[in-house]
Every structure is written in C-alpha cells, then in structure tokens.
C-alpha positions as CSV (number, residue, x, y, z in Angstrom):
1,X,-33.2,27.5,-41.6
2,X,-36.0,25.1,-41.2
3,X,-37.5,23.9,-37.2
4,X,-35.1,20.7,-37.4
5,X,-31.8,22.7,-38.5
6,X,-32.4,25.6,-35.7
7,X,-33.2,22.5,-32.8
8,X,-29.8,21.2,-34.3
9,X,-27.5,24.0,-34.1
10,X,-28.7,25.1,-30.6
11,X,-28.1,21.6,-28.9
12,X,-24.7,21.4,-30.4
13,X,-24.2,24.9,-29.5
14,X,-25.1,23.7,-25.8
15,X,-22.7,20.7,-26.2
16,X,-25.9,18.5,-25.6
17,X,-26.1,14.9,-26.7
18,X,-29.5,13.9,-27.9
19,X,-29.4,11.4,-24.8
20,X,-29.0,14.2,-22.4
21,X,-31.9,16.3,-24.0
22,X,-34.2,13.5,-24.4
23,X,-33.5,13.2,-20.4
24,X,-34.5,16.6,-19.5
25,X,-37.7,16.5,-21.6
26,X,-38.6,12.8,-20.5
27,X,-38.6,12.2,-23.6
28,X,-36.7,9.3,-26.0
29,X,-33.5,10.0,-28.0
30,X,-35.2,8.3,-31.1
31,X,-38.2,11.7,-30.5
32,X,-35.6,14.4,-30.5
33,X,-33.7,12.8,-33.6
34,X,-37.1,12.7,-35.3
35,X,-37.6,16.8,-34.6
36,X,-34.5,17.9,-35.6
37,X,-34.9,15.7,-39.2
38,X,-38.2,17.0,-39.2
39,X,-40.2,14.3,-39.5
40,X,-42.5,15.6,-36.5
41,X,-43.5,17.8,-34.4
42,X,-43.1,18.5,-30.4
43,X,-45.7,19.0,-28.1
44,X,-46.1,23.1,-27.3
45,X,-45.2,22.2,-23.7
46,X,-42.0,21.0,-25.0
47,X,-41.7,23.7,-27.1
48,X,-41.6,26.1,-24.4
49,X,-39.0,23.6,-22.9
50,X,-36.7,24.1,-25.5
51,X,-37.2,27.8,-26.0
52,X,-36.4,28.1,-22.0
53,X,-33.5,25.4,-22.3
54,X,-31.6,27.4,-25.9
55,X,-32.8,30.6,-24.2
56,X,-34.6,31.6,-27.2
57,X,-37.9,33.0,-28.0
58,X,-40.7,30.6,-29.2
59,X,-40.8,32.9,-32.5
60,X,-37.7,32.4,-33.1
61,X,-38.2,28.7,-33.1
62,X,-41.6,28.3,-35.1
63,X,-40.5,30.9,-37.7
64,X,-38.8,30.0,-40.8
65,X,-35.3,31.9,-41.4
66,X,-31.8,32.8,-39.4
67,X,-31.4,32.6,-36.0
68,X,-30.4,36.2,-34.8
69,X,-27.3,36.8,-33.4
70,X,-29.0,37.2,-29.8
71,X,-29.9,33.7,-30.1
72,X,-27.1,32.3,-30.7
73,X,-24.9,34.4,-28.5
74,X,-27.2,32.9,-25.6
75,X,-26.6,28.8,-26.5
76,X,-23.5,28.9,-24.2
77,X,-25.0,30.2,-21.0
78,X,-26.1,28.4,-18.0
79,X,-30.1,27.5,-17.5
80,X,-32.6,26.2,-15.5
81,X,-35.1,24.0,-17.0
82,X,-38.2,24.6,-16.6
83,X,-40.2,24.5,-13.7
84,X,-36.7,24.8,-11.9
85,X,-36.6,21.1,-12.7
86,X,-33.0,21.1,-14.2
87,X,-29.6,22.8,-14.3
88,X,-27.1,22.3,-16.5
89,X,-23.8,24.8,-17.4
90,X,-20.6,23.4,-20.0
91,X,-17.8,25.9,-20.1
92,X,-16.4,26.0,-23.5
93,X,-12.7,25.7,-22.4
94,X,-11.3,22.4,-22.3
95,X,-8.9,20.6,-21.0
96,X,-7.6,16.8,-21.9
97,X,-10.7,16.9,-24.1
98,X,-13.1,17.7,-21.5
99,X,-14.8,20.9,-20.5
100,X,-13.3,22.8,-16.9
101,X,-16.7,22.8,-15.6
102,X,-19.7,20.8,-16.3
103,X,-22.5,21.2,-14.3
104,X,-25.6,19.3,-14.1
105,X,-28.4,18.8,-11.5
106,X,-31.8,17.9,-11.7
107,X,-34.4,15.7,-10.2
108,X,-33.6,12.6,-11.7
109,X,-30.0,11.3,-12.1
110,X,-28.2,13.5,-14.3
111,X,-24.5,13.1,-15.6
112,X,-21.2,15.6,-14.7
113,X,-18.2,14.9,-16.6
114,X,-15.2,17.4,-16.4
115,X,-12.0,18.6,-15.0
116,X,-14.5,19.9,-12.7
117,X,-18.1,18.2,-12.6
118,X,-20.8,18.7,-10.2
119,X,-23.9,16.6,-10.8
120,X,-26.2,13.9,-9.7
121,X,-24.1,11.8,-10.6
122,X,-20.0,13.5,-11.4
123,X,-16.7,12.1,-12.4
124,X,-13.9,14.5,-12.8
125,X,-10.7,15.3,-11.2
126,X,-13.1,17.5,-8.7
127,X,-16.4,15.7,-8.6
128,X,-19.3,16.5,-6.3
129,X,-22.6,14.5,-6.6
130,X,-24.6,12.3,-4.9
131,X,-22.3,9.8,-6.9
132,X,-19.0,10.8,-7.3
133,X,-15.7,9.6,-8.6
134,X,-12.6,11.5,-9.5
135,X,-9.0,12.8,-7.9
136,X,-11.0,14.6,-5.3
137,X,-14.0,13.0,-4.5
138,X,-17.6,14.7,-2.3
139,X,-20.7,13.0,-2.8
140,X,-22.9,10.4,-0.8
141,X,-21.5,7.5,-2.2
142,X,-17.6,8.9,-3.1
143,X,-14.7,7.0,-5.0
144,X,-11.4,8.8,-5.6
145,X,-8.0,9.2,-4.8
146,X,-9.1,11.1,-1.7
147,X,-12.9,10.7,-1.0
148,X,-15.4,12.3,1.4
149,X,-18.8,11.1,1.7
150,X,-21.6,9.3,3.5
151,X,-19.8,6.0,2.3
152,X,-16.1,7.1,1.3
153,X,-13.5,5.0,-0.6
154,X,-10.3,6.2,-1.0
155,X,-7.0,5.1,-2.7
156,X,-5.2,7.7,-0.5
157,X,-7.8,9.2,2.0
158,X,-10.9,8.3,2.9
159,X,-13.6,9.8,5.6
160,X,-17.1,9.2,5.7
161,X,-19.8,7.3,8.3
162,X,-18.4,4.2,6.4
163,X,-15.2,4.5,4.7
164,X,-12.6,2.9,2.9
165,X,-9.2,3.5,2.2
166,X,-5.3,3.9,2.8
167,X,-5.9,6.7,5.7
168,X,-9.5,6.0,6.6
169,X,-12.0,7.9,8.9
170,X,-15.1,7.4,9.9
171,X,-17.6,5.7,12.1
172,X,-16.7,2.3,10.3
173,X,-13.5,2.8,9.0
174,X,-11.6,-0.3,7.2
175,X,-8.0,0.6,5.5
176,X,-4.5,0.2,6.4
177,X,-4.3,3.2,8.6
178,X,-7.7,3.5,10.3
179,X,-9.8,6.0,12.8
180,X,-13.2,5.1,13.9
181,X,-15.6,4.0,16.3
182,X,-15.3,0.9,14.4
183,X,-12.0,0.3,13.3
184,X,-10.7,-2.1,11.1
185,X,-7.1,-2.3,9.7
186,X,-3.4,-2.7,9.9
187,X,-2.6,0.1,12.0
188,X,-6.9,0.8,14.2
189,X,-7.7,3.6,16.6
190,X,-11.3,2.9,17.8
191,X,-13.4,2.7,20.2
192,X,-13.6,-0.9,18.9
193,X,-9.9,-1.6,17.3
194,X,-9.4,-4.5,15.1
195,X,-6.0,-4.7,13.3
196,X,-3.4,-7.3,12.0
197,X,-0.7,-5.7,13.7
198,X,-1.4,-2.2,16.1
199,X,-4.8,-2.3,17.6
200,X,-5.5,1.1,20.2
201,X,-9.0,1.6,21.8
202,X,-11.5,0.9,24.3
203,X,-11.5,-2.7,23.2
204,X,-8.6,-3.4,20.7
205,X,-7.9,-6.4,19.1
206,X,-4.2,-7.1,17.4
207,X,-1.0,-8.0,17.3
208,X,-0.2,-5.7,19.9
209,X,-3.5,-4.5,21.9
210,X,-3.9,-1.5,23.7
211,X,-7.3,-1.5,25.3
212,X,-8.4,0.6,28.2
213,X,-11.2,-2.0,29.4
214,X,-10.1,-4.8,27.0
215,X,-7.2,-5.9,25.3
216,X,-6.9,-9.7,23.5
217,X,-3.0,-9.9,21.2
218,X,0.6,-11.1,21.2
219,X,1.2,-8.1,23.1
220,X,-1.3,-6.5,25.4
221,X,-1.8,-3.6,27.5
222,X,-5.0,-2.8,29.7
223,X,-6.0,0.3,31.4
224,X,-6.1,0.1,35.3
225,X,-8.9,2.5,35.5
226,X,-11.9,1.6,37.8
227,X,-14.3,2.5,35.0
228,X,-12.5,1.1,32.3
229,X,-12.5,4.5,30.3
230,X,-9.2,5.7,30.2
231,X,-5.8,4.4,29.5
232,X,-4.9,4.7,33.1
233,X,-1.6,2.8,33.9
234,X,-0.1,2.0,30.5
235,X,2.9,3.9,29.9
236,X,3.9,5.2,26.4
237,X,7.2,3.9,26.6
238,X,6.4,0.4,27.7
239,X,4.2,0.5,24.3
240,X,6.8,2.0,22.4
241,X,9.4,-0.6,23.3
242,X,6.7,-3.6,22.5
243,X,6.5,-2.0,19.6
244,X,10.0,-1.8,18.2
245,X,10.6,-5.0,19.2
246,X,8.1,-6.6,17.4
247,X,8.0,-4.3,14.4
248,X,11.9,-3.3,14.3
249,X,11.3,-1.7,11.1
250,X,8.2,0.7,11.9
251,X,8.6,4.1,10.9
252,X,9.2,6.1,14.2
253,X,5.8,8.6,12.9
254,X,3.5,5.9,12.6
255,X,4.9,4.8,16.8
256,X,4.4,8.3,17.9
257,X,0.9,8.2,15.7
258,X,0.1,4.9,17.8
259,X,1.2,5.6,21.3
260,X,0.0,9.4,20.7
261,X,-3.1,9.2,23.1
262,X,-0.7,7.4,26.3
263,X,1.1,9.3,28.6
C-alpha cells in the first residue's frame, strides 16, 4: 500500500470528506486529492498533521506496505488536531443516515451534522454551536423547533436576549405568546408590552392594556400607585371580565396566564 492508498483508507475510515480535511490543514481540497493519487507530496508539518489526525505513526505513513492493525483500529477514535487547534469525533452508528454523534470544533467554522451534532456551526435534532439549527436548538445564533440562544428563534419555544417564536422569552421578545422587557406579540408581558390583542406591563400597548404607569387600547386599565410601579388598583376580575367579553372564545389558561400578576 503505497502513501496515497494509506492517506485514503484512513480519511474514509474517519468518515472525512476531502473538504473537511483540506479545512483542518488550511489547505485546498484539490492538494489532498493530489496526495492521496500520489501526484505529490505534503509538507512534513502536515505530515505530522495527519499522523496526529489518523493517530498513526509517521513510519507508518512514509513506509511502503500494510497498515497494521493498530492503525487501523485507531481511525474511529476521537482527536485533537494539532496544536489543540481542532476536534472532531463521528460515532459509527447511524441513524436516518446520519451518525448519533458528530462532533466538531475548532478555531475556524467547522461543520456538525447528526442526530446529535455539536460544532461551530451544528444542525441535528440536538445541535449546539455557535450556529445551530435542529429540533432542539443552543447556540449564539439558534433556529429550531425549540431554540435557546443569544438570538433565539423558535417554531415552538424560543428564549434568548432577542428571540423569536410561538412562546418567546427574552429581553426582546417578538412571537405570539411573548415575555420580555421588550415585548412584542399577540398575547406581551413586558416591561414595555406591545400586542394586537392582550398587552400587560409597565407601559402596555393593545387591544386590552394593562399598564401600571401607562396604558393606551380598546380596553385599558392603569395602576393607581404613586410611583407608577405596581399594578395597584386594578382588579383581576375587572380584567378578566374585559377580557371574555372581548375575546369570548379565549382559552380560560391563556386568562389566568394574562391576569396572573393582578390581584
């Protein structure tokens, strides 16, 4: 087995794309497709890279013949790169064609795709990244059905500094159903409320307003406190009733949800 064949069999054996390694060396695809068909030759720092990355010896590289079974019983483990530059890990059971876990992390952007993925960048059903996108979604910027991050967006749940989504949380918070101190939605609890139809907060804004300084709607309710920090003097049921009168066919949770903070 020649220098290209033995580069060949351990990538595959790492379930590395010639992209991916090219990444991790800083090198181009079109130099690692030229090693492996032998028409040249890497640097000896890169090498040492790939000895490190296939957990293999340099001998066993440079030297015509087999790879032992040592080597090859490595190709499946986890690494680091080196100079603790990289990390990448595939598990070799699948699922809907994808591995369970794919890990990978480095210093520049670097690609997670699994059932599981954590990466620079991951998409999975769990994904956590500094981009993420899947069922369950952690990263900086996070998309998924429920999504936590620095900005969040969320088909079901959403919380993050700014986030986005059905249930949505955060310091600007836009959605149907929406918690923040800016809060922006159908249904807002804020310290600054804004919604189409229930707006609850220091200064709400809606259909129905309940505001315990201000309150501008249809339907408003202010608090009588001095300081204008408390919902002094609006009464939950007087809410409640504005509430079913105007929205006969709101679901008695979401009233309780609204009216929850009033006495």
């Amino acid at each position: 087995m020649n220098f290209g064949e033995k580069l060949y069999t351990l990538r595959k054996g790492k379930g590395l794309s010639q992209e991916a390694l090219a990444d991790m060396l800083n090198v181009s695809r079109q130099a690692v497709s030229r090693w492996e068909s032998d028409l040249s030759y890497p640097e000896t720092e890169k090498i040492i890279a790939l000895s490190e990355i296939y957990g293999v010896t340099v001998d066993s590289l440079l030297k015509n013949g087999e790879l032992s079974s040592d080597d090859r019983n490595t190709v499946s483990e986890p690494y680091w790169m080196y100079r603790g530059m990289y990390y990448h890990y595939k598990s070799k059971k699948t699922l809907f064609g994808l591995p369970l876990v794919h890990v990978s992390i480095g210093m520049r952007a670097k690609r997670a795709k699994g059932i599981i993925a954590i990466g620079n960048v991951a998409t999975g059903a769990i994904a956590i990244g500094f981009i993420s996108c899947g069922i369950f979604s952690l990263g900086l910027l996070s998309l998924g059905l429920i999504g936590l991050g620095v900005l969040s967006l969320g088909l079901l749940f959403a919380l993050g500094s700014v986030s986005i989504g059905t249930f949505s949380i955060g310091a600007i918070s836009l959605g149907i159903f929406t918690f923040g101190a800016v809060s922006i939605g159908m249904y807002s609890i804020g310290a600054l409320a804004i919604a189409s139809k229930i707006a609850v907060g220091h200064h709400a804004y809606g259909h129905i307003a309940v505001g315990k300084e201000v309150a501008e709607g249809i339907r408003t309710f202010v608090g009588s406190s001095p300081s204008g920090n408390s919902f002094a003097g609006i009464h939950r049921e007087d809410v409640r009733r504005a509430i079913m009168e105007e929205f006969p066919n709101i679901k008695n949770w979401l009233v309780n949800l609204m009216t929850a903070s009033l006495r």
